[in-house]
N, C-alpha and C positions, 0 to 999 in steps of 0.2 A: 974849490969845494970838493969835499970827500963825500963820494957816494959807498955805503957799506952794503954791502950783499949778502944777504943770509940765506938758510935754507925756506924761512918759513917766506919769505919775499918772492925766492923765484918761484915756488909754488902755485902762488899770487897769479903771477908775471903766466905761467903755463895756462893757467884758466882761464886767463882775459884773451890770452892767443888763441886757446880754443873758438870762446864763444865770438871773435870777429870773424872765425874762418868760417863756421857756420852760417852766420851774417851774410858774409860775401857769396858763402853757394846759394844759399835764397834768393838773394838778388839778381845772380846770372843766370839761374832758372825759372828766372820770371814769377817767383811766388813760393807760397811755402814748399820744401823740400818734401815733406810729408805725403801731402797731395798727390804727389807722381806715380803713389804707390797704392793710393787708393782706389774704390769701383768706381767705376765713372755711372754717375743718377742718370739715369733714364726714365719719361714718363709715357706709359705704354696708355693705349684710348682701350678703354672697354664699355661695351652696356651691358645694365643688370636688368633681368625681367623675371616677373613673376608668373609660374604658369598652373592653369589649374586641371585639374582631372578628377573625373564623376566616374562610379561603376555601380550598376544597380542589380539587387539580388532581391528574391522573394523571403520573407522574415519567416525565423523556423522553430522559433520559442516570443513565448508570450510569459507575459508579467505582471499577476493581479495582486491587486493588495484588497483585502475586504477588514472592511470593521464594525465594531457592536458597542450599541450604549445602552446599558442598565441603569435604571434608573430604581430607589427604592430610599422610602424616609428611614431604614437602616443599613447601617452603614458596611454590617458584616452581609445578608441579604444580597447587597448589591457587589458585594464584591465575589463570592461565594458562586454569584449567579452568571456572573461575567466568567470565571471563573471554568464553570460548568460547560458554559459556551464553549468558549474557545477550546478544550478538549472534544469537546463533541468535533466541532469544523477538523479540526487537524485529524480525526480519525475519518471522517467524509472526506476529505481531501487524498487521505491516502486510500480508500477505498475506489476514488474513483481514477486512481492512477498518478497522483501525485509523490514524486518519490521521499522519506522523509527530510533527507538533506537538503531539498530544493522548499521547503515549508520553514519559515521565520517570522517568530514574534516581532514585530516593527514598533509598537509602543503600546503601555499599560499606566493608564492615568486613574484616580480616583479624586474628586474635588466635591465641597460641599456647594451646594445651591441656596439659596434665601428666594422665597415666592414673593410676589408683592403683586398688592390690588391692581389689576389691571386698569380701573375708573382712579384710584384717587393714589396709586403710584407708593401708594404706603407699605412697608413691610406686613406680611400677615403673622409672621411669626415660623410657619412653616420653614423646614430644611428638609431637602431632601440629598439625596449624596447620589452624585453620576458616578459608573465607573466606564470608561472606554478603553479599550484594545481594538489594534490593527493586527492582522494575522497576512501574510505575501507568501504566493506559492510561483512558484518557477516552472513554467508548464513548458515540457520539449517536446512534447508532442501535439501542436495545434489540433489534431482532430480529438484530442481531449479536453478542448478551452470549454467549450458548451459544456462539457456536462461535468467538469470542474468548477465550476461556477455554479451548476443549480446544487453540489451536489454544499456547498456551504454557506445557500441561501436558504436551503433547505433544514443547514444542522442549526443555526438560529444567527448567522450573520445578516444585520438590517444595513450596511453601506458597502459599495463599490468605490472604495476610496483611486482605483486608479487602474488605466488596462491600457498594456503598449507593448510592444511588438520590437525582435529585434534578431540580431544575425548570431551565432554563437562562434562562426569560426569566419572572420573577414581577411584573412590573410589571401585570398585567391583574390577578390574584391581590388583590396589595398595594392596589390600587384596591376592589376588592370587602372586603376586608377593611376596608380605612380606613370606610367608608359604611357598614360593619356597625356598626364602633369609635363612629360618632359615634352611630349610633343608642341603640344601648346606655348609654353615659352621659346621652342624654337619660331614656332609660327611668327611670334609676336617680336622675337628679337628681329626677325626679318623685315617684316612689316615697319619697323622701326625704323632700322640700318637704311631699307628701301627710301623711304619720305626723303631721308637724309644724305640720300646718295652716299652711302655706302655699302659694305658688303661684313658679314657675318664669318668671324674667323672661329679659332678654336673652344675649348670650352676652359674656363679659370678655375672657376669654383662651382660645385653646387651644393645649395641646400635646401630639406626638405623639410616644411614647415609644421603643423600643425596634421594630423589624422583626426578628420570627422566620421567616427564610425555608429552607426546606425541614425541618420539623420532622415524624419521622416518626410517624404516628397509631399508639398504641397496640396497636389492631387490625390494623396495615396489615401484611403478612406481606413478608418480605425473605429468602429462603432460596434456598441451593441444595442442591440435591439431586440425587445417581444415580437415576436412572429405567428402567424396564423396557430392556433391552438398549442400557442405558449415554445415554442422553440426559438431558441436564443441565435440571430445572427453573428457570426462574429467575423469581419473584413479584414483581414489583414493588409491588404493594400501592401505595399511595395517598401523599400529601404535603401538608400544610397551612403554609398561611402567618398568620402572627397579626401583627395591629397592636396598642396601645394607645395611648389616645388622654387624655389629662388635661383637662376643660374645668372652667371656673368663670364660674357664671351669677349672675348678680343673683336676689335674693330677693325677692319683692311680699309684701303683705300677707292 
């Protein structure tokens, strides 16, 4: 038998030598070759807890909204009137200290009305046309809420659509709070770790969840009220700011 040898053969012949020598170091090393060179996985124990923190400040701006409805079986009348309103309030507002910036139109609705027999539930035929506006003033100075309030129930505003109270600058708040939040989760990673016989190592991660700023306390009273010969109570009651905070520590033994 004649065996012929070419170039493109032993070529061949080189490659198959390579990939058994490769082969055979895999095997004497017990596994892929590869691997030797790789990180070696490790699974480290940690727990994650969540902790919370409360800071509580006295509210130093208030926020009313008032509104007016005209009523008039014409339609220019009832708008014209509404109209009239509402410049009058806006200039009672800034008269009693309300700055104009802090003073915003919130909504201007006109809609027709149908009357109907109140006994037999039938159209009368009658229209009359509402028109309604909201008008909200930003009051920073509470010892002007009283008499920002009378002074545009007084220019012809007939509703108190809304009065709440709140912080303008919470960033000192939010800090006290945060430094509560982290306290707390360490409490509770320990309390944890403890039950579990073990012990509370470094910190991994944190994260800080959700800012609740001007959230009103349960107890904190918001009302107003007529008062002996017509003076307006106004309570501002109290405001808290909440952090949470997410950490995860390392676990020891």
């Amino acid at each position: 038998m004649t065996i012929v040898f070419n170039r493109k053969t032993q070529i061949i012949s080189a490659v198959a030598l390579a990939l058994i020598a490769i082969a055979i170091a895999m095997m004497t090393f017990g596994g892929s070759a590869f691997a030797q060179t790789g990180p070696t996985m490790t699974t480290e124990r940690t727990i994650t807890v969540s902790g919370i923190g409360q800071a509580f400040g006295t509210p130093d701006t208030a926020y009313i909204t008032f509104g007016v409805d005209r009523v008039s079986a014409d339609i220019n009348e009832s708008v014209s009137g509404a109209r009239d309103t509402l410049a009058g309030i806006i200039t009672a507002l800034e008269a009693a200290g309300g700055a104009r910036a802090d003073i915003q139109t919130t909504n201007f609705n006109v809609y027709p009305e149908d009357r109907f027999n109140p006994t037999t539930g039938q159209p009368t035929g009658e229209r009359i046309f509402r028109t309604t506006f909201g008008v909200s003033v930003t009051v920073r100075n509470l010892d002007n809420t009283s008499a920002i309030i009378t002074a545009a129930l007084d220019a012809g505003a007939n509703r108190i659509d809304g009065l709440s109270f709140g912080i303008a600058d919470v960033a000192a708040l939010e800090t006290e709070a945060r430094t509560s939040a982290a306290s707390n989760a360490r409490a509770r990673a320990d309390e944890l770790a403890a039950a579990f016989g073990v012990s509370v190592g470094e910190v991994v991660t944190i994260i800080e969840g959700s800012n609740f700023g001007g959230i009103p306390l349960p107890a904190a009273r918001q009302d107003m009220g007529m008062g002996i010969g017509g003076t307006l109570q106004i309570v501002p009651g109290q405001l808290s700011v909440m952090v949470q905070v997410n950490v995860t520590y390392t676990l020891g033994g």
